[in-house]
C-alpha positions in Angstrom: -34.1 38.5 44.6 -34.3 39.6 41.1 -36.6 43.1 40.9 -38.7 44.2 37.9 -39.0 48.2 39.2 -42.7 49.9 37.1 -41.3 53.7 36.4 -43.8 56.5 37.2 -43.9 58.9 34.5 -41.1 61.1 33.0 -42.4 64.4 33.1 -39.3 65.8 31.9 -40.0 63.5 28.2 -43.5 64.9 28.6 -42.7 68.4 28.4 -39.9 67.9 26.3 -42.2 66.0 23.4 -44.6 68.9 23.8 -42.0 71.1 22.7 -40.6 69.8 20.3 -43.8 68.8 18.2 -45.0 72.4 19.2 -41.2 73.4 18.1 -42.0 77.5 17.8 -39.1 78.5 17.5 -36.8 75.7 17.5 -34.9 74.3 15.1 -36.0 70.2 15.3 -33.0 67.2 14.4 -32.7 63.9 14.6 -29.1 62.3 16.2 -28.4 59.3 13.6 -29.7 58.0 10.2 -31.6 54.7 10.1 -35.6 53.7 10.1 -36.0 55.0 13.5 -34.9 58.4 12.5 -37.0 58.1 9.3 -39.9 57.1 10.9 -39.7 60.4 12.8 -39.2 62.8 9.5 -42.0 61.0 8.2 -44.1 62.6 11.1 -42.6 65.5 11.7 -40.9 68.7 9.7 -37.4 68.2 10.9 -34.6 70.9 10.3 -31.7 68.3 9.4 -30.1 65.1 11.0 -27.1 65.1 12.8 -24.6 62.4 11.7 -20.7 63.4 12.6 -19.2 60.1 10.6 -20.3 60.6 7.3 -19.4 62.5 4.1 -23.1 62.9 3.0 -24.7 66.0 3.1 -28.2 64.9 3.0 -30.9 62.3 4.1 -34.4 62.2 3.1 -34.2 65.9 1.3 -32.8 67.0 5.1 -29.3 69.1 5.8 -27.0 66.5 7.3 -25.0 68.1 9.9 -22.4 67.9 12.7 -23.1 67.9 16.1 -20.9 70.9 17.4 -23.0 72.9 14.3 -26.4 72.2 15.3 -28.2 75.8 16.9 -28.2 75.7 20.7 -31.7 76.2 20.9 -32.3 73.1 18.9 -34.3 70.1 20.1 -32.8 66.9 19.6 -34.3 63.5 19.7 -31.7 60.5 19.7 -32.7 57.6 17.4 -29.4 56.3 18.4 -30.5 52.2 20.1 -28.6 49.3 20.0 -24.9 49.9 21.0 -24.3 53.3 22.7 -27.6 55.7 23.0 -26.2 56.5 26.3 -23.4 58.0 25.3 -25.2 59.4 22.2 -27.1 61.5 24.9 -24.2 62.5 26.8 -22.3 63.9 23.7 -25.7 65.6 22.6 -25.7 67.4 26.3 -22.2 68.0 26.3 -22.7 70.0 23.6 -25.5 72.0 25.3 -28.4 70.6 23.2 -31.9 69.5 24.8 -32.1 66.0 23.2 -34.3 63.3 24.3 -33.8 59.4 23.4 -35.6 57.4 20.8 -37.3 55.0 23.6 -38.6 58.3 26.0 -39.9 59.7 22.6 -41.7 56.5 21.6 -43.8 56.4 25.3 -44.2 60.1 25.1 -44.3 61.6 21.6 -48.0 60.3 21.0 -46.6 59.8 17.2 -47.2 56.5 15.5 -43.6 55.9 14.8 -41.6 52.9 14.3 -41.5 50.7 17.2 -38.7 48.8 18.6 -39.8 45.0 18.5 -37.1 43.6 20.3 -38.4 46.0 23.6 -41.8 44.7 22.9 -41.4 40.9 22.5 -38.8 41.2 25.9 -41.3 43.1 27.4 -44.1 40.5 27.1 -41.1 37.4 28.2 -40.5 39.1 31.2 -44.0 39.2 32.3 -44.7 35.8 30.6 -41.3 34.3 32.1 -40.2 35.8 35.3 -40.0 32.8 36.7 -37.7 31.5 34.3 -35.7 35.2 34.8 -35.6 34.3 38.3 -34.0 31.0 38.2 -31.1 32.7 36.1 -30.4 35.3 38.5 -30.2 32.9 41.1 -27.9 30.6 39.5 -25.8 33.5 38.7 -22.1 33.4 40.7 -21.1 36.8 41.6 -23.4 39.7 42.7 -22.0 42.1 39.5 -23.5 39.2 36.9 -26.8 39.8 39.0 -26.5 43.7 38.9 -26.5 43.2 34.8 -29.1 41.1 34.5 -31.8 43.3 36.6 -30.1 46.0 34.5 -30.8 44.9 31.6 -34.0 43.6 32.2 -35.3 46.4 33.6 -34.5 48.2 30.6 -36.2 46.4 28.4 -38.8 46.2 30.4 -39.5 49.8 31.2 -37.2 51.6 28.0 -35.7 53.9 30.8 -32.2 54.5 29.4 -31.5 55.3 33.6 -31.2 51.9 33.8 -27.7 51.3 31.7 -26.3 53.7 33.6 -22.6 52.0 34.5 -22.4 50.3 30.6 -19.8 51.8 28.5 -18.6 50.7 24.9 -16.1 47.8 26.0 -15.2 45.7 23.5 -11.7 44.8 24.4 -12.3 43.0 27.0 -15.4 41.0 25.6 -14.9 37.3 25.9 -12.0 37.7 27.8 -12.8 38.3 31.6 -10.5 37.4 34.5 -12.2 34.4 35.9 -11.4 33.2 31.9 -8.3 31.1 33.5 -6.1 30.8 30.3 -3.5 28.0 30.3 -1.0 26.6 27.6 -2.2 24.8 24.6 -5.6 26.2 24.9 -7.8 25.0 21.8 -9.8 28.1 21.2 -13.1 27.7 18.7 -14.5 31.3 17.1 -17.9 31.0 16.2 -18.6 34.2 14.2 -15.1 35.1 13.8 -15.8 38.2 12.0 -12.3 40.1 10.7 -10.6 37.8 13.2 -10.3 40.3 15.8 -11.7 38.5 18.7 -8.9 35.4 17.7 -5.8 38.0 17.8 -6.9 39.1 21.2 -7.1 35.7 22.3 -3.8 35.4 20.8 -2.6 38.3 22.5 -3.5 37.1 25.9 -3.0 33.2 25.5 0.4 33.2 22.8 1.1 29.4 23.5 -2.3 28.3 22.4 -2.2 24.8 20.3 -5.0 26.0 17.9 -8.2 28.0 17.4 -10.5 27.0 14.8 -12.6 30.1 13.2 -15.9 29.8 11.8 -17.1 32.2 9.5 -20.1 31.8 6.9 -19.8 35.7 5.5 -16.6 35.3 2.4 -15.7 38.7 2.3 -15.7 39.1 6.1 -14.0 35.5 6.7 -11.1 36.3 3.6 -10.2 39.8 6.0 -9.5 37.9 8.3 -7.8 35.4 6.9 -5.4 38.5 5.9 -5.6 40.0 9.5 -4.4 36.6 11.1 -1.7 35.5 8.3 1.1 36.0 10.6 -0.6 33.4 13.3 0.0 29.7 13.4 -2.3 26.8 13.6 -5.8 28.3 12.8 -8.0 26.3 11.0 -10.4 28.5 9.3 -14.0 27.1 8.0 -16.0 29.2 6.1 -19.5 27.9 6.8 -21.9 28.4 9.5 -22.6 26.4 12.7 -26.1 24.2 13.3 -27.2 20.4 15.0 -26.4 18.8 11.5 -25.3 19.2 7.9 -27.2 20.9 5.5 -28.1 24.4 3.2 -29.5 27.6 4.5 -30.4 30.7 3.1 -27.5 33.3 4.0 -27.8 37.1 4.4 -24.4 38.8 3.5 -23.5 42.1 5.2 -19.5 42.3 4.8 -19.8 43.0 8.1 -20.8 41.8 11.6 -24.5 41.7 11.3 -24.7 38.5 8.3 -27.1 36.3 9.7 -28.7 33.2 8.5 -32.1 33.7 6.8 -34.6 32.9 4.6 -34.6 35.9 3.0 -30.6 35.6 2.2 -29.3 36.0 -1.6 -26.7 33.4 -0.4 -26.7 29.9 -0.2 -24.1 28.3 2.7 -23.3 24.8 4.0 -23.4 24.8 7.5 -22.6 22.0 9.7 -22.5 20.5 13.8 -19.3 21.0 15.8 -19.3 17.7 16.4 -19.0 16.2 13.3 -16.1 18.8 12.4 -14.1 18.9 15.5 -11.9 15.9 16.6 -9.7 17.7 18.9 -10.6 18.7 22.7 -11.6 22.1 22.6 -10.9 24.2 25.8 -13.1 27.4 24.9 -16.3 28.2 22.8 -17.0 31.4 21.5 -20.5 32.2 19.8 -21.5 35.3 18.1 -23.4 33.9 15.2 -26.7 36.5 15.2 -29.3 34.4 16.8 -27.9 31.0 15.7 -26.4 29.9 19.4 -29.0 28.1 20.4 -28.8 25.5 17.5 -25.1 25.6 17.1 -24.9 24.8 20.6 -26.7 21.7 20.5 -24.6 21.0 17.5 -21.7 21.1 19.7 -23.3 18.5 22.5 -20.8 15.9 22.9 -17.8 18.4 23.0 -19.8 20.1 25.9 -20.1 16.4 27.6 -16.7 15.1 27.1 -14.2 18.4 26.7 -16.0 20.2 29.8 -14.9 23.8 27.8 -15.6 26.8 28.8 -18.2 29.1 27.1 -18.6 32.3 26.1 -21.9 32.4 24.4 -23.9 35.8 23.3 -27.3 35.9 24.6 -28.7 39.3 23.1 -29.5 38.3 19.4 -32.9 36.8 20.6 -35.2 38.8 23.3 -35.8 35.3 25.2 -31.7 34.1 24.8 -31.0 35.4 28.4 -33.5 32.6 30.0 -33.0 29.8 27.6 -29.4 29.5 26.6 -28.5 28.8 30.1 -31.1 26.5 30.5 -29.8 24.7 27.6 -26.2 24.2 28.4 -27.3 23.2 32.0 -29.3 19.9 30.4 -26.3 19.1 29.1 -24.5 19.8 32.4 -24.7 21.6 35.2 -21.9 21.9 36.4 -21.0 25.1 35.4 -20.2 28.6 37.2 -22.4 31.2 35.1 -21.1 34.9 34.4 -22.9 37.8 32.2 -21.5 40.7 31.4 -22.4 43.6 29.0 -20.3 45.1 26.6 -22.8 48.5 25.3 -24.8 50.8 26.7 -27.7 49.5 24.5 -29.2 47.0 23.7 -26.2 44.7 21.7 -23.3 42.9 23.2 -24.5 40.7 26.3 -22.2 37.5 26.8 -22.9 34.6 29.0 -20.2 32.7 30.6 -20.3 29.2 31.5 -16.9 28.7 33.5 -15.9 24.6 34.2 -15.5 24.0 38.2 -12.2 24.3 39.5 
């Protein structure tokens, strides 16, 4: 049975947000440099930021520093959220610091600072949806793929970083599990192919595939990886995005993983259905494409009906993905053995698996 745990309050935050907005005597940084952090300075008289990957020496009129130079009787609050803020702690208290996460801070801090709308609109699916949540866990195959959901949704539901205790930074093994059961002449489609990285691991593990087809909408990040995978055979690459039909969206362009459609975007891109690309049987999905699964799912229908391919969808770009991709693929079949795993120790990288009966 799937359990939603309410915390009692951390008195430990309590005192430490006392302190530090009190702060006689302590020098006050901030662990990273984005609007969470900034929403902090803009409250509060920091010292500096600490930021040990950049050559900058200063944010918002503040001393960026490294971590091992940052006073030991400094007080530390992590703004560190989506992909490791776990291990942003640990370093911080490896190093002897008191530190405090961005989430604690937000319940306890009292300060009107930025707040984290993904935790909120999750928040408010859970309670609105539990039901829904409840189903999933139930129809998940293997006790660890239950242990990640509760995890996960406890955390979003509560902000208590306790709960991703056991995550680490895993990205090697993302999309490629054991129960994946590779054969020859695999037909492997990469939606949201990135640099290409995720293809040469599949390449790696699976050397006699027939061919992967790579979808990527971003040029700059879809001609590195032309350049990464030159040496590979039979990859057709596409540089447009994935939908239910043909037609023009507005494109945001990173250069990196985080382009995205929307409406917003200085970019116009063709996008277009699997379907009406794809003749071949495909053996294995992939879909990273920043919130656009859900549609570029339904735009791959009839190869779901007819090729029976495994999936490895991400469900994490969307608070309410965890509940309703699997209830999508399911209507189209449901005959399906369904994994998750998680990749971070934030709130990025959560992968649903929808595995064909043997």
């Amino acid at each position: 049975m799937l359990t939603i745990y309410t915390d009692s309050q951390n008195s430990e935050a309590v005192t430490f947000c006392k302190a530090f907005l009190g702060a006689t005597g302590h020098p006050r940084y901030v662990l990273g440099r984005n609007e969470y952090a900034a929403s902090i300075a803009s409250l509060v008289e920091l010292t500096g930021f600490i930021d040990d990957y950049t050559s900058d020496e200063v944010f918002l009129n503040k001393p960026i520093v490294r971590m091992k130079d940052v006073p030991r009787n400094a007080l530390v609050v992590s703004a560190v959220i989506f992909v490791v803020p776990l291990t942003a702690m640990r370093n911080l208290q490896s190093h002897g610091l008191v530190c405090l996460d961005y989430f604690n801070f937000l319940k306890y801090s009292g300060l009107a600072i930025k707040e984290i709308d993904f935790m909120i609109d999750a928040k408010q699916d859970i309670e609105k949806h539990c039901a829904k949540y409840e189903r999933v866990y139930n129809d998940l195959e293997d006790d660890t793929s239950k242990t990640v959901l509760e995890k996960l949704l406890n955390f979003r539901f509560s902000g208590n970083l306790d709960y991703m205790q056991g995550f680490e930074l895993t990205p090697d093994v993302q999309y490629f599990e054991n129960f994946l059961a590779w054969k020859p002449d695999e037909v492997f489609l990469d939606a949201g192919g990135y640099d290409g990285q995720t293809a040469l691991n599949f390449i790696k593990r699976c050397p006699d595939y027939k061919s992967i087809y790579f979808f990527e909408p971003d040029p700059a990040n879809i001609a590195l990886a032309r350049q990464n995978l030159s040496t590979h055979r039979d990859i057709h690459f596409y540089n447009i995005g994935l939908s239910d039909v043909n037609k023009t969206l507005k494109f945001q362009a990173f250069g990196g993983s985080a382009s995205k459609l929307s409406e917003s975007g200085a970019l116009e891109i063709y996008t277009d259905a699997i379907d009406n690309l794809i003749t071949e049987t495909v053996s294995m999905i992939k879909m990273d494409i920043e919130g656009s699964e859900k549609i570029a799912l339904q735009g791959a229908r009839m190869h779901i009906l007819k090729d029976y391919p495994k999936l490895a969808i991400c469900c994490y770009h969307k608070f309410d993905d965890l509940w309703k991709i699997p209830e999508q693929v399911l209507a189209m079949r449901d005959d399906y053995s369904i994994y998750l795993r998680h990749y971070t120790n934030g709130l990025h990288e959560t992968v649903m698996y929808f595995i064909p009966y043997a």
